[in-house]
Each structure stands twice: as structure tokens, then as C-alpha cells.
N, C-alpha and C positions, 0 to 999 in steps of 0.2 A: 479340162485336162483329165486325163485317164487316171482313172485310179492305179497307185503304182502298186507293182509286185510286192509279197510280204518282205519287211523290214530288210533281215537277215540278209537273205539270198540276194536282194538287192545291194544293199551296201558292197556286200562281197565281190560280188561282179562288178560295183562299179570300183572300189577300189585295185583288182587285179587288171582291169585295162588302165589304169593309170601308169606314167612313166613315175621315176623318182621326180621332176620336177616338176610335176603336176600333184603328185604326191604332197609336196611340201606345200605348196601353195594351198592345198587342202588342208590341212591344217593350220596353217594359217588364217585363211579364212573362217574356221572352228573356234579361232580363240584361241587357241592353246600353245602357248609357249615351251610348247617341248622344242627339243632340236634331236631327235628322231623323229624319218619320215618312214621306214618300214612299213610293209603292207598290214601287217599285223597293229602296228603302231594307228596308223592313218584310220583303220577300221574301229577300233577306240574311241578314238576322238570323235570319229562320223557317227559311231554311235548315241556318244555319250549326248554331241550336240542336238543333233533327231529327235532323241526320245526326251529332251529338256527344253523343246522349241512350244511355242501356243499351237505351232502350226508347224507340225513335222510332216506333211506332205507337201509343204512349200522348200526345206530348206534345200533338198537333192537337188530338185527342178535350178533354184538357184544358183548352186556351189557348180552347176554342170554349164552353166551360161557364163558363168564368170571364167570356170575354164577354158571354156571356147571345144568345147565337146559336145559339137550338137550332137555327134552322130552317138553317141551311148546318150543324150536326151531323146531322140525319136525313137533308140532302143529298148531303154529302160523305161521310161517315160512315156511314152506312144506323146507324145507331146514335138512343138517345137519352140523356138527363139521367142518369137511374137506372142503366143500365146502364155509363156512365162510372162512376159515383160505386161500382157493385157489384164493380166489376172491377177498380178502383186501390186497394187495398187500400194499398201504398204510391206515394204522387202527387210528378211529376218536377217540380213546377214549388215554385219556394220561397215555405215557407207565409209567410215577411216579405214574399213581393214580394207574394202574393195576399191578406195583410193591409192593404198600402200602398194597393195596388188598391180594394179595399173602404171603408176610408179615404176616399178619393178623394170617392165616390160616397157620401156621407154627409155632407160637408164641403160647407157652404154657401159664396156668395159671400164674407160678410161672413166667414167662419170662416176663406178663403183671405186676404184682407187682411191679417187680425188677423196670422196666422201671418208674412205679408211686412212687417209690423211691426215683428213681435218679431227679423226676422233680417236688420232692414235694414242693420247693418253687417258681417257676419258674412260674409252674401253679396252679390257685384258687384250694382249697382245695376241696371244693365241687362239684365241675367240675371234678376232678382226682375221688373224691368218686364214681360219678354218672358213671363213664367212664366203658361199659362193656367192650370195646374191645379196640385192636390198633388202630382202626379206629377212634373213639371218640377221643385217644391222638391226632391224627394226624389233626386232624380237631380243637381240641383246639390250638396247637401250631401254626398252619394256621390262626387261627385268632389275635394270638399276634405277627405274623410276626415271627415266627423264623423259620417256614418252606413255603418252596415251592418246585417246579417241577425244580427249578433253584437251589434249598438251600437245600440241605438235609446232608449238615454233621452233623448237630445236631441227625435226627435219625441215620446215622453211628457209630458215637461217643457212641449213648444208648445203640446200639447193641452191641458194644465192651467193653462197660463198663458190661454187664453181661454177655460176654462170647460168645455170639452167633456170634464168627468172621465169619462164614459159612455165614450169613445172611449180616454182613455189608461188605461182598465183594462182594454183589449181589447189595448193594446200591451204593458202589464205581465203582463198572461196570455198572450202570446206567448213570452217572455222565460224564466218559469215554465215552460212545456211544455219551454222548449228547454235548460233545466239538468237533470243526472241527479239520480235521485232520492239517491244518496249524498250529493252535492253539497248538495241542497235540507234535506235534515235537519240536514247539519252549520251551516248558514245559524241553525238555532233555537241555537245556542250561541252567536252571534253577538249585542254589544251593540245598541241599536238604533242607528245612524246618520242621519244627516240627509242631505235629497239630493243624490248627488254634485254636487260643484263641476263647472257647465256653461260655457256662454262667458258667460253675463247674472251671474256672480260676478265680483266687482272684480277682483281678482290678475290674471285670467286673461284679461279680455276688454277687446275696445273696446267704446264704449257703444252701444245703441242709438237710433240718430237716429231719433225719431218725427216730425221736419218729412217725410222724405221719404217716408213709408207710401204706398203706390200708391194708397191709395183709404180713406175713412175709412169703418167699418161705420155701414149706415143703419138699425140697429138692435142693443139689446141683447140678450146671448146667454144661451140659457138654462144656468142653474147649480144643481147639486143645490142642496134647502135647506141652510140653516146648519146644524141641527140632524143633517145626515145622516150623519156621521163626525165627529165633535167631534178624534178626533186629525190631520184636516187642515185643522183651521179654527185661529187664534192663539183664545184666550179671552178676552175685555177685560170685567173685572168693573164692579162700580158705581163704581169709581173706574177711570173706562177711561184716563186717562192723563196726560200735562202736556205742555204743549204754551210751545213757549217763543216768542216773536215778536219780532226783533232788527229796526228799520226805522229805517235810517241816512240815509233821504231823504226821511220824512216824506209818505210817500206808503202806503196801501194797508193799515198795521200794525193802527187801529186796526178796519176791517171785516175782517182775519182777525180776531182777537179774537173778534170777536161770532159768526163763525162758529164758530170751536172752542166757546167757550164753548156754544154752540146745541146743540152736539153732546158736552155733556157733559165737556169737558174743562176741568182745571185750566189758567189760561192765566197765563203769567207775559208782559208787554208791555214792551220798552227801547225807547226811541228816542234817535238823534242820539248812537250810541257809539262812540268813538274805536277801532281796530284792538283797543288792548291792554285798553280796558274789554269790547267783545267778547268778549274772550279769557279775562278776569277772571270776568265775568259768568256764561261756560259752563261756566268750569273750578267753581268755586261750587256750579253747580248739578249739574257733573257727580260734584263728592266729598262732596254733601251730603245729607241724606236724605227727600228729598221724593222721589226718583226710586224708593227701593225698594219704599212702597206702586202705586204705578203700574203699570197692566197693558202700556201703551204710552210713547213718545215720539214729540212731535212737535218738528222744528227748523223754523222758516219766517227765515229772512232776505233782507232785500231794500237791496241794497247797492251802490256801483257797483265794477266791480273790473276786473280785466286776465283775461287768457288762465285762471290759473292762481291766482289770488287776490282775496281780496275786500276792498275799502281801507277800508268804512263811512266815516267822517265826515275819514279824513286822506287831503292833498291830496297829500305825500311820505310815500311807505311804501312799503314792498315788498307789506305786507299778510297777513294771514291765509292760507293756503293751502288751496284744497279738500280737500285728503286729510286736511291735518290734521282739520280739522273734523269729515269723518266718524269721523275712527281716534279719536275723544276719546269717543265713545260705544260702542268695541266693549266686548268681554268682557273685552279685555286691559287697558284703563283705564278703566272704569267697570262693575263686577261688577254691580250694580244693575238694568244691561238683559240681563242674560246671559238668554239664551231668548227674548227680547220684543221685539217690533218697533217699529224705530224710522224714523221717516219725514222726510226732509230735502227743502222744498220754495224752491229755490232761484232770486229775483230778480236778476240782475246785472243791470247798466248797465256796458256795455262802455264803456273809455277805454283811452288809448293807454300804453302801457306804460308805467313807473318805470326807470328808470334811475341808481340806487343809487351816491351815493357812498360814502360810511361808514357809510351805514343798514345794518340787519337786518330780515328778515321774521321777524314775532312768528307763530310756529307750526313751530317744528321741532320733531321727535322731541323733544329735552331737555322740550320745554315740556308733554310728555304723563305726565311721569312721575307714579304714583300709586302710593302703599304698596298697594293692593289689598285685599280680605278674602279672608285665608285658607279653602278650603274651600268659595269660590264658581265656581271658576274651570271650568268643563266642559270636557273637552278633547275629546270626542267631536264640539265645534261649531267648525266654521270659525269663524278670528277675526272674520270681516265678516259673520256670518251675520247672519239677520232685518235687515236695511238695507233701506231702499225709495227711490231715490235720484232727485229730480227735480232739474234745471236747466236754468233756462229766460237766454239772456242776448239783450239788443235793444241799441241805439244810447243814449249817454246824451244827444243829443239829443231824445228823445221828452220828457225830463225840463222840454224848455222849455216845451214845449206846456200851454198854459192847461188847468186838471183834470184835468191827465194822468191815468192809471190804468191799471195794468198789463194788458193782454188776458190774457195767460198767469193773474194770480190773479186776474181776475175773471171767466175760464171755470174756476178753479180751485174759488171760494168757490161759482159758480152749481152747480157740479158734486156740490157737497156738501151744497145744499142740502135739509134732510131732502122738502119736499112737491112736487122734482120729480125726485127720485130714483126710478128701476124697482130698479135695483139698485146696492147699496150697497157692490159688491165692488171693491175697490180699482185691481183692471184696467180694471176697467167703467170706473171714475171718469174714469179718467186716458185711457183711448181718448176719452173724450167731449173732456177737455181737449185735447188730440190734434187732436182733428177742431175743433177752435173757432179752433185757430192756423192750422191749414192752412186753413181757411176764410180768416179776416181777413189770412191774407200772399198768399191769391190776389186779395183785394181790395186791396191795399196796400201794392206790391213796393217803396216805399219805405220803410217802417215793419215790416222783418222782424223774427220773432219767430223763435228758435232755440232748440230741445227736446231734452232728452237725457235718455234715466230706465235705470237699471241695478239690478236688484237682486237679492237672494239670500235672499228670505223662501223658507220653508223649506214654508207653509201658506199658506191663502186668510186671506185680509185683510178683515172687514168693518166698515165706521165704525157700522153703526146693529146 
């Protein structure tokens, strides 16, 4: 390779034939978590990285080949492709940021949304807005500490969460290169585990708001078949599941019904149930034995409730409590679903708080207790694992309006329906659902519709 031109005049030239998004990617590749890409900017960083390298006549050759600039490398460089690639036997730039890089450039419109989605509360709203590329996420999450060149299952996890397993087994075999081989062998004496707890696990995270997704995907994304790893898909046999439907305002219970059932599931149907027959009702079905033929669970309730509970048919209560609700089907009180996925699709009709004199809210801890079966209990699984958690809450005024019907479950039911479904993967579902409310609330800023889904399925999820 030719000796390159001095420092300066080089940098210079190559940074003023750079576009801005060649620019950024420059930086990038530098390290440097600025979010300024200005020519002046870019030149900085180029500097700074150069003159702090062991070998600052290799790193331009390389930043020019990851660009995909040959022609300022045969310029600047008197070099080409092959002869970088012959002579870097070991390469200065980090093979995570030239993964992220590549990444990048792979990653579709709709596959950039999907991801500003999945991490619309995690990261500042305005930061996600401004973000044109992967790049921008990757550099935002770099600075809240959730990623590094040591820490990447959280982008693994993004990529799997919208499909693109093609991609997150380029991040997982990143990961693999960069453990020693002593380290890697002792890993096969290792139980198997389930995937660490990321922020989208209850314990640990706030939920993700899918109202405010920058942009909804104008198409669905392609997903290996079912059939191509059966250990990261859930199995839902000929008895795929039971599906329970609690509908405390006589609105909407009995068309879930017919969709579950459409789709094969056992459907058990209540309406018009007091807080504590709720409670009765689940608890029944949660210590009884319809649950442990089942490969699945569904819970649908549609109820009015407050911030933090849900009152069904009373008018003073304190009410039911969301967390109780989900914590009555972990592993720790109902052994039944231990491994299997369980899916809460949640109507509120918001009202004004309860203000309790001597009442109690029916769902504390005491009210979950369950003798259990010995011998079921797995400890290898987080207690909240396989959960799929929706909740959608509007105005209980909407309830006056003549044939009301919930937007949220009737893009919910459309969403499921077997002959307009592409795909049947549970992300998919629920992106469309997604996109049906941010449609009808930009129609309709008096009639908002509020989304929140969290989960900690551990596999892909398919209804058909």
C-alpha cells in the first residue's frame, strides 16, 4: 500500500467528498457518539481517531472500504479493496461497530419504525423522532448504557422481535467470535436458559407505548417459516388453548367469542361480573383442570376501571388490580401455564378514581395464594415469562354513543381474522392493531385510543 498523502490535506479531502450519510457513518465507525455529522465535525473525530490508532496508516484505508468508496481509496490511497483486506490481517476498526454499520444498510424503512416501536419508551421521544437511521438508535442506546460491543442482546432481541431472525443471528455470531474458546466449551455444561430479562420483562421495564410509534409499517415483514427452528417457535397442539372472555359492559364479548373460537380455541364467555365474581371466576379456572391440557392461554377483559384497576360491574370498589391479574397466571400460581403462553388482551373504560372509605381492593397478594403442584415449578424460567400483555384504555364516555364498539378489539378481532391475515405472528398482529389506532386517533382527537403491550415470550408466537 502507498504511503498516504500528509495527515491533514488528506483527511480533508476525504471528508469534503463525503455526503452527510456517509459522514455519519464516519463517525460512527470513529466511536464517537456525537450526533453531529458536519464536515467540520466528521474531520475531528477522523482526526482524533488517526492520530490515537497503533496504526494510523491503516485506519482511512479501512473507514474508506467499509464506506464502499473505493474510488477516493484508489484516490487518496493509490491502493484498492483487496489489497486493504490482504494487508489487515488484524482490522482497527470495531468488528460491533462494522456489524451495526452493515446492519444499517439491510434494515428497511418499515424494519426502522418497527424497532422505534419496540423502544418507544426506553428512549426520549424526541431523540427516537429525530433518529433517521439504525445508526442514531444505536448511538442513543450507547449512551443510556444498554448497548455496547460487549452488550448487544438488546439489539438481538429488536431484531427478533420484528422478524428479521436472519439479522439477529449475525448479532449472535458476533457475540460467539467474541467469547474464548475455553469460555465457549464450558457454556455446554450450562442448563439451557431462557432469554435474559431485557427492558420489554415486567419487573424491569416501563411499558411500551405503541400510540406513539413514529410511523406505522406499510407492510408486513418477512419471517422464517414456522417450521424452521421448532425450538424458537411456542407449539400449540389440536387443543391450542382456552381462551377466557370476561365483558362487564356488554359490549364486544360476544364477537371475541366467535373469533377465538374461529381459531380453534376453547372459549369460556362471562358477562356483567361483579369485581369479586371476576376474581372467583379466574381463580376457578386458574386452580382447575381445563388449563393443563391446553397449549395456550387467552384472558380478554373489557371493563371500565381507573389508573391501576379494573371495577367490572361495581360502581364503589377499589377494584381488581392489573398486576394482580397477570401474577394469578404465572408459574408461581398457576403451574398449569409454566412454559406456555399466555396472552391478556385488555379493554378499559377509563373513570375517575375511587376514593375508598372502609372498602378493599379484591386482588392483593393474600388473594393469589395457591397450594401449587409439586414438581411443576421450573426455576430456570422467570416468574413472568411467556406473558404477551395488551392494554388498550379510552374515555367511558365513548360507552354513550349508540353501537359503540371498541376500535382497539375490532382492529384486534380484524387482525385475527384467518382470510386476511399474511402473517399470523403475533408481532405482526399486533403492529397492524398498532397502526389501526394511530390511524382512527389521527382521525379523531376526541375519541383517543391508548396502547400499551409488554412482554417476555421467550419464542415466536403463531395463532394459525
Amino acid at each position: 500500500m502507498s504511503s498516504p498523502a500528509p495527515l491533514l490535506p488528506l483527511l480533508c479531502q476525504l471528508v469534503d467528498a463525503l455526503s452527510e450519510t456517509e459522514r455519519r457513518t464516519l463517525v460512527f465507525l470513529c466511536g464517537s457518539l456525537d450526533s453531529e455529522h458536519s464536515p467540520a465535525q466528521a474531520r475531528t473525530v477522523l482526526e482524533g481517531t488517526v492520530s490515537s490508532s497503533e496504526r494510523p496508516g491503516q485506519v482511512v484505508p479501512e473507514l474508506l472500504v467499509q464506506l464502499r468508496r473505493l474510488d477516493l481509496l484508489r484516490r487518496l490511497c493509490q491502493c484498492g479493496r483487496d489489497e486493504v483486506e490482504r494487508q489487515s490481517s488484524t482490522h482497527v476498526l470495531s468488528a460491533y461497530r462494522v456489524l451495526m454499520v452493515n446492519l444499517n444498510e439491510d434494515l428497511s424503512t418499515e424494519d426502522l419504525n418497527q424497532i422505534k416501536f419496540l423502544l418507544g419508551r426506553e428512549l426520549p421521544r424526541d431523540r427516537l423522532d429525530r433518529a433517521k437511521c439504525f445508526l442514531d438508535i444505536v448511538t442513543e442506546l450507547e449512551k443510556h448504557a444498554e448497548v455496547s460491543s460487549e452488550r448487544v442482546d438488546r439489539i438481538e432481541t429488536c431484531l427478533r422481535d420484528i422478524g428479521r431472525v436472519d439479522l439477529a443471528k449475525r448479532v449472535r455470531a458476533l457475540t460467539s467470535r467474541a467469547v474464548p474458546e475455553h469460555t465457549q466449551a464450558q457454556r455446554l455444561w450450562c442448563p439451557p436458559c431462557p432469554r435474559p430479562i431485557h427492558s420489554n420483562y415486567f419487573p424491569q421495564t416501563r411499558p411500551v407505548q405503541l400510540l406513539n410509534c413514529a410511523g406505522r409499517p406499510r407492510q408486513l415483514l418477512h419471517r422464517e417459516p414456522r417450521g424452521a427452528n421448532d425450538l424458537e417457535h411456542y407449539k400449540l397442539n389440536t387443543n391450542r388453548g382456552v381462551c377466557v372472555i370476561i365483558d362487564c359492559v356488554g359490549q364486544d364479548g360476544e364477537l371475541l367469542e366467535q373469533t377465538f373460537r374461529g381459531l380453534h380455541f376453547s372459549v369460556v364467555l362471562h358477562r356483567w361480573l361483579s369485581v369479586s365474581d371476576c376474581l372467583s371466576a379466574l381463580r376457578t379456572l386458574q386452580q382447575g383442570p381445563l388449563l393443563w391440557g391446553a397449549s395456550s392461554f387467552i384472558c380478554c377483559i373489557i371493563s371500565r376501571g381507573n389508573a391501576h384497576h379494573l371495577l367490572a360491574t361495581d360502581a364503589h370498589s377499589i377494584g381488581l388490580h392489573l398486576d394482580t391479574l397477570r401474577k394469578m397466571f404465572t408459574s408461581d400460581h398457576c403451574p398449569a401455564l409454566t412454559s406456555k403462553p399466555k396472552l391478556f388482551f385488555i379493554q378499559k373504560y377509563s373513570v375517575p378514581e375511587y376514593q375508598p372509605g372502609a372498602g378493599r381492593s379484591l386482588g392483593h397478594s393474600e388473594d393469589l395464594e395457591t397450594d401449587g403442584v409439586p414438581g411443576h415449578r421450573q426455576t430456570l424460567l422467570p416468574t413472568d415469562a411467556d406473558v404477551f400483555w395488551s392494554h388498550c384504555w379510552t374515555q367511558e364516555s365513548q360507552l354513550k354513543t349508540r353501537g359503540h364498539h371498541s376500535h382497539y378489539l375490532t382492529a384486534l378481532m380484524g387482525a385475527l381474522q384467518p382470510g386476511h391475515i399474511r402473517s399470523a405472528h403475533l408481532v405482526d398482529l399486533h403492529t397492524r392493531v398498532n397502526a389501526a389506532i394511530y390511524e382512527h386517533n389521527q382521525r379523531n382527537p376526541e375519541e383517543q385510543y391508548h396502547l400499551e403491550l409488554k412482554h417476555t415470550l421467550r419464542k415466536n408466537l403463531y395463532l394459525h
